[in-house]
GUKE-94555 format. One record per residue: residue in three letters; x, y, z of N, C-alpha, C in turn. Coordinates in pm, whole numbers, padded with zeros to 5 digits, always signed. Atoms other than C-alpha are relative to their C-alpha. Example, Ala and Ser with C-alpha at 12.3 -4.5 7.8 and 13.67 -1.06 7.14 Angstrom:
BEGIN
Ala+00089-00119+00000+01230-00450+00780+00090+00120+00000
Ser-00082-00119-00006+01367-00106+00714-00077+00109+00073
REM end
This chain:
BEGIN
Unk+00084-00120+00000+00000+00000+00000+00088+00125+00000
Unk-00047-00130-00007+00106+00334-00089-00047+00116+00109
Unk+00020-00057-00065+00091+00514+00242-00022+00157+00007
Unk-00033-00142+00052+00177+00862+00135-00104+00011-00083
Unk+00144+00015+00085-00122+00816-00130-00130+00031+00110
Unk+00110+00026-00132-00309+00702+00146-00059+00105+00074
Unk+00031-00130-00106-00313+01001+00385-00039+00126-00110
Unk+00025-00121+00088-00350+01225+00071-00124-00021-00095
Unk+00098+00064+00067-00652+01068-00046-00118+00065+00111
Unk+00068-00085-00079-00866+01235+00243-00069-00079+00106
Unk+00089+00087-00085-01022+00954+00449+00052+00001+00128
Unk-00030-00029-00077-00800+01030+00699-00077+00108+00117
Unk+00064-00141-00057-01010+01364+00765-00174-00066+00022
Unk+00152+00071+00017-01343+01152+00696+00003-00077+00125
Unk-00009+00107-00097-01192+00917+00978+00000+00068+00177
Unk-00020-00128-00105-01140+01206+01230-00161+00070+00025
Unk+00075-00039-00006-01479+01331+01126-00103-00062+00079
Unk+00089+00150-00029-01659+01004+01207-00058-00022-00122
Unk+00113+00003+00069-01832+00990+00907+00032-00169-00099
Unk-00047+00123+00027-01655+00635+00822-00082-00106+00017
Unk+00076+00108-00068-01832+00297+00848+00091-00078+00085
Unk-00111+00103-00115-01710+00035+01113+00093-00041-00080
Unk-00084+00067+00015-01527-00117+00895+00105+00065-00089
Unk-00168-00124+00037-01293+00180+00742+00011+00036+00158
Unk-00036-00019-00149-01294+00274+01102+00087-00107+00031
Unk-00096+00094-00012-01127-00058+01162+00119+00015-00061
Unk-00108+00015+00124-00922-00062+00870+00121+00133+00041
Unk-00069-00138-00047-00777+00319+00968+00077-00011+00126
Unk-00064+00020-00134-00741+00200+01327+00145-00057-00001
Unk-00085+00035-00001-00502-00048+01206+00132+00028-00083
Unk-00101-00089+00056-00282+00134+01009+00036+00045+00098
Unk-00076-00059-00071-00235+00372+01240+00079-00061+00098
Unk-00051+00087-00052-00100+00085+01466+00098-00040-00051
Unk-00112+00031+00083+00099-00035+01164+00138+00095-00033
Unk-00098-00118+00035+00234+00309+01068-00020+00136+00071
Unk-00086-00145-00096+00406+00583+01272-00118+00093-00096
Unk-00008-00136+00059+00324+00816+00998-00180+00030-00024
Unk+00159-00009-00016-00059+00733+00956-00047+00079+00123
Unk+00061-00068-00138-00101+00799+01329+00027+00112+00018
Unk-00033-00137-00030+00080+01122+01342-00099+00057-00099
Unk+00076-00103+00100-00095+01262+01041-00181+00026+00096
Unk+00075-00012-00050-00421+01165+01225-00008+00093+00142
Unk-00053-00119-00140-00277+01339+01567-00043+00127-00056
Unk-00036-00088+00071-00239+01624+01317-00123+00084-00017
Unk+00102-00061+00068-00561+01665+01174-00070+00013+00156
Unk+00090-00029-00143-00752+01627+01571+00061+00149+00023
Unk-00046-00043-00065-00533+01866+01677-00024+00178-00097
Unk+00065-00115+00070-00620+02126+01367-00152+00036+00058
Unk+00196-00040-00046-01000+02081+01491+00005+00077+00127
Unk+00080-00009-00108-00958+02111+01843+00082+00182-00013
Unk-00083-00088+00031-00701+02460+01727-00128+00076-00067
Unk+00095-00066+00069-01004+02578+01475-00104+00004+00116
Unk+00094-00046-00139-01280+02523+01804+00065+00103+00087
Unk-00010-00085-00105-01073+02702+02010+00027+00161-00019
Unk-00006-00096+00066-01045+02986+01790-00096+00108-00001
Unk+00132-00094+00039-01401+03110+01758-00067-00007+00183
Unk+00021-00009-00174-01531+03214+02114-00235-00017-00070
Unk+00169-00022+00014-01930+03211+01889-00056-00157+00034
Unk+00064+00167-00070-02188+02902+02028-00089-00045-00127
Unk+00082+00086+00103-02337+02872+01691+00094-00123-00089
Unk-00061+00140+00044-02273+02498+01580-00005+00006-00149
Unk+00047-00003+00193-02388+02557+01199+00139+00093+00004
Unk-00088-00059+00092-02106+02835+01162+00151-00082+00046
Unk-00077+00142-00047-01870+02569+01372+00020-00076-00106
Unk+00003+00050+00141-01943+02363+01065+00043+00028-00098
Unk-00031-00088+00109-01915+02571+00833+00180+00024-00020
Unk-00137-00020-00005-01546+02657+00951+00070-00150-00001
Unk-00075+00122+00022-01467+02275+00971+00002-00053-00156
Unk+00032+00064+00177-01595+02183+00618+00109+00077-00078
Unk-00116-00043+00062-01398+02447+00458+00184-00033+00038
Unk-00191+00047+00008-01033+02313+00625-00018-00125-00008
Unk+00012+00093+00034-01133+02030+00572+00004-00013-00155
Unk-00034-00060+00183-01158+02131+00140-00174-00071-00035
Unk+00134+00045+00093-01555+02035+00144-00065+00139-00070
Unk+00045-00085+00074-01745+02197-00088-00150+00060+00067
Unk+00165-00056-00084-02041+02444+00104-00114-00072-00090
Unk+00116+00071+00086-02261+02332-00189-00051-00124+00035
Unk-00019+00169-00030-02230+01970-00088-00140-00001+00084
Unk+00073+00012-00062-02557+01873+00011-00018-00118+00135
Unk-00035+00091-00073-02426+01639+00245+00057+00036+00118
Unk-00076-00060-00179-02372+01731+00616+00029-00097+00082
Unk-00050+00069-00070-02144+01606+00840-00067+00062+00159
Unk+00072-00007-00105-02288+01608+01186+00119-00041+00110
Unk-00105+00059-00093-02043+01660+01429-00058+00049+00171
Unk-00020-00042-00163-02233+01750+01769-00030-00130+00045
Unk+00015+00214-00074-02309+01321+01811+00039-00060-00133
Unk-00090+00113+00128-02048+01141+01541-00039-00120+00132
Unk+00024+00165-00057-02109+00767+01579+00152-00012+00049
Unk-00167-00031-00058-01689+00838+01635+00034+00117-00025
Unk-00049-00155-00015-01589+01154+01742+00132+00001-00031
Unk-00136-00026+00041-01270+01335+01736+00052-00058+00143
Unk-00013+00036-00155-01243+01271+02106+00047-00140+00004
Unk-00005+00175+00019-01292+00914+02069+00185-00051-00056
Unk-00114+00077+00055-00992+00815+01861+00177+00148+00074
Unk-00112-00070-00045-00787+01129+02037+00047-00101+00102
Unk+00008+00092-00143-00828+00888+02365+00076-00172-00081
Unk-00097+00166+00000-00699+00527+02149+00112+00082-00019
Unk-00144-00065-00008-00436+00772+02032+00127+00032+00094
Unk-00082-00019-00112-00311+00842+02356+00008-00114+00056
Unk-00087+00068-00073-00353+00496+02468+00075-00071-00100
Unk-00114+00073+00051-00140+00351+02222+00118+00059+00010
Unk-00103-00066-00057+00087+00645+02344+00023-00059+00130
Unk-00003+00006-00079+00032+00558+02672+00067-00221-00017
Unk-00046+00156+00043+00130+00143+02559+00145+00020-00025
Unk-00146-00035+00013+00429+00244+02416+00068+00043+00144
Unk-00077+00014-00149+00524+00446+02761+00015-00157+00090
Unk+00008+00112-00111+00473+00134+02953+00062-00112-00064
Unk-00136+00114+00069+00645-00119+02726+00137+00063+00072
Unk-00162-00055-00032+00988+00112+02770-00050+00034+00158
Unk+00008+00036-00149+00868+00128+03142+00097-00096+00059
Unk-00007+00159-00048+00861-00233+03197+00193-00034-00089
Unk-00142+00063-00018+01186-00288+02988+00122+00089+00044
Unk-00077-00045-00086+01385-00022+03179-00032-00026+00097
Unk-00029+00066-00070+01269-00217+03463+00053-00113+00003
Unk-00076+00122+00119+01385-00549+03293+00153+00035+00043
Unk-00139-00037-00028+01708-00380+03264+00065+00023+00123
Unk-00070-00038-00185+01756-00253+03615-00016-00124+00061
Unk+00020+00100-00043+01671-00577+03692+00131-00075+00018
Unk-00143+00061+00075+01970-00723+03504+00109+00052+00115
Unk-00117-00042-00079+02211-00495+03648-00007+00036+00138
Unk-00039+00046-00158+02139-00535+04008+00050-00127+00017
Unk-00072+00135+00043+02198-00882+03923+00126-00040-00014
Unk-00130+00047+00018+02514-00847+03785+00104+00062+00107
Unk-00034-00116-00110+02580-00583+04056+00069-00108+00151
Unk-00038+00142-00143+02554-00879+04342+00063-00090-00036
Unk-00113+00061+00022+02719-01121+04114+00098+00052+00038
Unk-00141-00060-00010+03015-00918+04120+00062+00000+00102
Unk-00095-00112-00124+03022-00780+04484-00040-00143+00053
Unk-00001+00110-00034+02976-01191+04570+00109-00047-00078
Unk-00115+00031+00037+03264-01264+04347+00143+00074+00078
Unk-00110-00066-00081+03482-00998+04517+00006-00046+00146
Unk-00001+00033-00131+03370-01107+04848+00056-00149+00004
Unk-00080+00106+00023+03494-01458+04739+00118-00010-00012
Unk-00085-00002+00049+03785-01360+04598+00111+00113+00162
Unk-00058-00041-00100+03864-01157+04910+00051-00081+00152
Unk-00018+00073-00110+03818-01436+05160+00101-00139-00046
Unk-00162+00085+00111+04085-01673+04890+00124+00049+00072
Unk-00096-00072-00035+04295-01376+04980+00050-00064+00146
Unk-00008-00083-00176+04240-01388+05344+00075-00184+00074
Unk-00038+00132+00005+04268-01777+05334+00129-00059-00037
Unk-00148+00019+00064+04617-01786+05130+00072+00057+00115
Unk-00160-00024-00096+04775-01548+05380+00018-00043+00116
Unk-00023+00087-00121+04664-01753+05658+00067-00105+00010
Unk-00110+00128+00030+04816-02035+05480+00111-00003-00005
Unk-00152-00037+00015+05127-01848+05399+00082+00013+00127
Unk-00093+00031-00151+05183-01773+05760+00032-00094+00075
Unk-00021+00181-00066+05139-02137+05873+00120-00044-00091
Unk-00079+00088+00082+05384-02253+05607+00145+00102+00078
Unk-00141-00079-00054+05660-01975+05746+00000-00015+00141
Unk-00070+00049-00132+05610-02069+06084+00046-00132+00012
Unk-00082+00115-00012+05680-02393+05989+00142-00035-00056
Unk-00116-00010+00041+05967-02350+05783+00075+00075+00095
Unk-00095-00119-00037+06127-02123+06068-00005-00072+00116
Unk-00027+00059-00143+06034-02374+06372+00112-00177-00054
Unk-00181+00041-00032+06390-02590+06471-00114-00158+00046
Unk+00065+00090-00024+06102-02871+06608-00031-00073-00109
Unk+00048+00047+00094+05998-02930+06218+00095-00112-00060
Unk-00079+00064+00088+06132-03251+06049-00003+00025-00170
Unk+00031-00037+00109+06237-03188+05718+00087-00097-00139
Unk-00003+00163+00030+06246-03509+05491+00035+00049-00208
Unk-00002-00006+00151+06389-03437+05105-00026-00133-00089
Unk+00038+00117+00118+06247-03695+04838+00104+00019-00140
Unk-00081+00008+00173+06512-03754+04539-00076-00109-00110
Unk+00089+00034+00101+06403-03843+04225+00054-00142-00022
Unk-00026+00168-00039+06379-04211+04186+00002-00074-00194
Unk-00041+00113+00158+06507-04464+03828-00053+00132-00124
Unk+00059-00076+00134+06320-04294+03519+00006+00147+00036
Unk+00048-00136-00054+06239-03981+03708+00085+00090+00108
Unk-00106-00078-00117+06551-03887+03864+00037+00112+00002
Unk+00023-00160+00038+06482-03515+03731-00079+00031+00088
Unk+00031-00096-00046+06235-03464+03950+00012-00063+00225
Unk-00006+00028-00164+06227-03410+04346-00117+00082+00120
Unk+00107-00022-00138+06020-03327+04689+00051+00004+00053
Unk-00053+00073-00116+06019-03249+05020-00104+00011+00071
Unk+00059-00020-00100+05859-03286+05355+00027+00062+00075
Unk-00018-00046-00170+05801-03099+05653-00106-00088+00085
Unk+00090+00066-00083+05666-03295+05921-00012+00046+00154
Unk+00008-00103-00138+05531-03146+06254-00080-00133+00052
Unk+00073+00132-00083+05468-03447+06470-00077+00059+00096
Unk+00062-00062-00115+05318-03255+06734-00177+00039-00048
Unk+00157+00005+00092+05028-03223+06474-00054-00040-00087
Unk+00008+00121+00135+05035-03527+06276-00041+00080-00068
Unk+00049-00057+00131+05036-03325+05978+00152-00028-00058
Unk-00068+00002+00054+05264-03313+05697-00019+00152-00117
Unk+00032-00077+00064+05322-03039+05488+00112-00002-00156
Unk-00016+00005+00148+05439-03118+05115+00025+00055-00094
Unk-00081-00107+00053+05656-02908+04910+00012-00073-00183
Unk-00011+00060+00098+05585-03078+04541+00015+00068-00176
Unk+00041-00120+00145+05680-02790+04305+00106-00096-00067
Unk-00076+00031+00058+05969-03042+04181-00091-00090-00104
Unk+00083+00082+00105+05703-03285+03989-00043+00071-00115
Unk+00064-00059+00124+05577-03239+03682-00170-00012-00022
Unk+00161+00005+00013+05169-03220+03614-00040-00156-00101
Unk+00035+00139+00006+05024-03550+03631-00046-00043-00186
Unk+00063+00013+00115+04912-03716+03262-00190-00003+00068
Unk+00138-00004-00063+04520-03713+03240-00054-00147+00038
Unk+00073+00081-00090+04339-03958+03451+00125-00061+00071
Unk-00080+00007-00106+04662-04006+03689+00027+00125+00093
Unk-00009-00077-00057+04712-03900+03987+00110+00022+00098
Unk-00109-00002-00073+04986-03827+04268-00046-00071+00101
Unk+00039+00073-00133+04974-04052+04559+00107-00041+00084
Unk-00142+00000-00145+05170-04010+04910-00021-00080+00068
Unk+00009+00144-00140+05268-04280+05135+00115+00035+00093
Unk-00083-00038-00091+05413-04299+05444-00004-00156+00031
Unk-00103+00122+00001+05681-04596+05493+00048-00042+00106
Unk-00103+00036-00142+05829-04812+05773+00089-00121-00094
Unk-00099+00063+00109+06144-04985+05654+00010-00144+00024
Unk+00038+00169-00024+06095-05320+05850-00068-00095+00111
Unk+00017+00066+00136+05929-05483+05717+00011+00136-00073
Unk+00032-00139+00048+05898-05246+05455-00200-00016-00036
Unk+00187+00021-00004+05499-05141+05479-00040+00124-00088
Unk+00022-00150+00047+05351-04846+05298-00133+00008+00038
Unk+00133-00014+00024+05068-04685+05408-00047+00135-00041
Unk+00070-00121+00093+04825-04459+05175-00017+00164+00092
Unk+00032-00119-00105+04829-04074+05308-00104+00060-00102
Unk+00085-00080+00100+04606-03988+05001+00061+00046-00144
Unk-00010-00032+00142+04561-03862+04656+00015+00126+00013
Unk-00021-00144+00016+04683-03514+04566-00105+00050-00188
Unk+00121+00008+00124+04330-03479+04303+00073+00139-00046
Unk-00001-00163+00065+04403-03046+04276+00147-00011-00034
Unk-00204-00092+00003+04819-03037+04194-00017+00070-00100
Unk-00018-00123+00149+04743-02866+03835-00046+00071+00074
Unk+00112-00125-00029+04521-02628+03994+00102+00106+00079
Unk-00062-00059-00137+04731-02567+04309+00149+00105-00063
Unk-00108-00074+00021+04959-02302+04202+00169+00026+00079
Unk-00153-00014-00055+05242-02302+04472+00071-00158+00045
Unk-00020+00197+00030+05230-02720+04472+00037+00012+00169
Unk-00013+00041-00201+05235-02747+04917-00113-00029+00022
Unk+00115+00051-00110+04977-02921+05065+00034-00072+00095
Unk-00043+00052-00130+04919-02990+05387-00096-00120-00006
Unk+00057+00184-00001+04833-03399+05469+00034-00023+00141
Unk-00038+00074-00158+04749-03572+05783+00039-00101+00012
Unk-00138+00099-00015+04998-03779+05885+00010-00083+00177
Unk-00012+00030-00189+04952-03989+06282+00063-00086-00023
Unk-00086+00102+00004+05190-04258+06142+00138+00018+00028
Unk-00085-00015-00053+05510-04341+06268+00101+00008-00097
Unk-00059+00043+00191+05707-04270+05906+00123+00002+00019
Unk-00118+00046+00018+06032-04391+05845+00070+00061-00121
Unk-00003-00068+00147+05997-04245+05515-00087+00004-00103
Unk+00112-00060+00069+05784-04082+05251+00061-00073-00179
Unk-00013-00009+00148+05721-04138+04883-00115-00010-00057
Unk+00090-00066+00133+05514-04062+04561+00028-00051-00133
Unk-00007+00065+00118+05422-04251+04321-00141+00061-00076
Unk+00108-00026+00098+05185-04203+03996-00114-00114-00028
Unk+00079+00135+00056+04880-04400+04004-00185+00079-00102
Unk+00085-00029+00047+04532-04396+03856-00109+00078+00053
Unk+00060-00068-00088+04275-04179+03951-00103-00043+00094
Unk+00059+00043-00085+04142-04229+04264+00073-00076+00049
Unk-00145+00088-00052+04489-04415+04380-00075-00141+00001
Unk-00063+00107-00060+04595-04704+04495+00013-00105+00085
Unk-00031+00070-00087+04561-04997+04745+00129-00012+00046
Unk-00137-00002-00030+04936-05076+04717+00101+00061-00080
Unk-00082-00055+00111+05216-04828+04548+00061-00048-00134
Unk-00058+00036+00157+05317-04887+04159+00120+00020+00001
Unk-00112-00086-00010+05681-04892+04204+00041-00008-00076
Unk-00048-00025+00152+05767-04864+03859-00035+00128-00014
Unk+00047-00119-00017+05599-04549+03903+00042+00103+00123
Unk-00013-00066-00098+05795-04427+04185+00065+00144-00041
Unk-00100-00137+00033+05898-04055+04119+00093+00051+00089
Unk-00081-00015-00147+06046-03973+04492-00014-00013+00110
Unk+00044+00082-00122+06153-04141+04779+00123+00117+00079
Unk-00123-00028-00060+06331-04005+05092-00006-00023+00145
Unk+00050-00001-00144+06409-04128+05435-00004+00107+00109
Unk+00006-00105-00087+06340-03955+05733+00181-00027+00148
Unk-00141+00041-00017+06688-03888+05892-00015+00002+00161
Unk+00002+00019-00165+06753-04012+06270+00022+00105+00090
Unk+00004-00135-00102+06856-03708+06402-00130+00105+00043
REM end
C-alpha cells in the first residue's frame, strides 16, 4: 500500500470526522498501529480541529461547521452534512486510542527499563559476591602463607627431602613434618603435572618390614599453584614417597611409578 497516497486521499479527515463505516474505522485504526506516519498525520488533523474550536469564542454549531468543512476542502454546496455534535466516532474518541497507544508504548519502555535494572542489580551482586569470594581466597592464602613460614622457621619441624627415583631422577620433593600435629606439609613444586586420569599418591613408609601406608591422593596439583599441601599424617614414618597412580589411587604403590623417595633422617 502506498501510504503517502493514502493520507493524501482524504479519508484520513473523513476518519477524524466520524463519518466512516465500522469497517474503514477498523481498517484506519489499524494502520495507524501499523504506521508511525498514519497515526501522526491523524494526531495532526484532531489537533487542527480542536485549534479551529478554540479559535471562535461564537456558540453557533452551523457556523462551527461551516469553519470545519472548509479546512477540511468540502465543498459548502455539498448537500451532504457532516454532523459533528453526536459522530457515531468523534474526534475525542480516537484522540483517547491515540493516547492509549501512546500511553502502551510508555509502559512497554517502562517495563523494559525495569527489565534492565533488573539485570544490572543482578550483575551488581554477582560481582560484589565474586569480590567477596575472591577476598576471603585472599584472606585464606595469607593464613596459609603464615602457617607454612612458621613452619619453615620452627627448629622442632622434620624436614624429609624426596630424590628423584630410576626414570624420574629429574624430578624431586620435600617434607616438613610437625609431629606434634600429625600433619605433613608437602613441598611438590619439583614434579611435573600428572598425565590425564593419573594422579599423585603419598605414602608414608616403615622400613621393616617395609609397609607403605596410603596418606592420600593429591586430586588439585594442576590447579594448586604453589604445589604445598598440607596432609594428615599420625603414622610413625620412616619415610615418605610418591608414586603415579590412577585416579582415585591405589591400594598398594606402583613402584615402577615411583617418582620420589626419601628417608626420614635419625637425628
Amino acid at each position: 500500500m502506498d501510504i503517502k497516497a493514502y493520507i493524501e486521499s482524504g479519508i484520513l479527515e473523513l476518519y477524524v470526522a466520524g463519518t466512516l463505516s465500522e469497517k474503514e474505522n477498523e481498517e484506519v485504526y489499524a494502520l495507524m498501529q501499523k504506521h508511525p506516519e498514519v497515526l501522526q498525520e491523524v494526531l495532526e488533523i484532531e489537533a487542527a480541529i480542536v485549534k479551529l474550536t478554540a479559535s471562535t469564542s461564537q456558540r453557533d454549531n452551523n457556523h462551527i461547521l461551516q469553519r470545519i468543512k472548509q479546512s477540511l476542502g468540502f465543498d459548502s454546496d455539498d448537500s451532504k452534512v457532516i454532523s459533528i455534535a453526536k459522530p457515531k466516532y468523534n474526534w475525542i474518541t480516537y484522540a483517547g486510542w491515540a493516547a492509549s497507544v501512546v500511553l502502551a508504548a510508555g509502559l512497554l519502555w517502562t517495563v523494559n527499563q525495569n527489565n534492565q535494572l533488573q539485570t544490572d542489580i543482578q550483575v551488581a551482586e554477582t560481582q560484589q559476591d565474586l569480590l567477596e569470594t575472591q577476598i576471603e581466597n585472599s584472606k585464606n592464602s595469607l593464613e596459609h602463607a603464615n602457617v607454612l613460614i612458621s613452619v619453615l622457621r620452627d627448629d622442632n619441624i622434620t624436614k624429609v627431602p624426596l630424590a628423584g627415583q630410576g626414570n624420574f631422577a629429574s624430578t624431586y620433593a620435600k617434607v616438613y613434618w610437625d609431629k606434634n600435629s600429625d600433619r605433613i606439609f608437602l613441598d611438590a613444586q619439583g614434579l611435573p603435572d600428572p598425565p590425564e586420569g593419573k594422579v599423585y599418591q603419598v605414602w608414608s613408609l616403615t622400613l621393616t618390614p617395609l609397609t607403605p601406608t596410603s596418606l592420600g591422593t593429591i586430586d588439585r596439583f594442576t590447579a594448586d599453584a604453589n604445589k604445598i599441601f598440607e596432609i594428615e599424617n599420625a603414622n610413625e614414618s620412616e619415610a615418605f614417597g610418591i608414586t603415579l597412580e590412577p585416579a582415585g589411587g591405589s591400594a598398594t604403590p606402583t613402584m615402577d611409578q615411583l617418582y620420589t623417595l626419601g628417608v626420614v633422617s635419625a637425628g
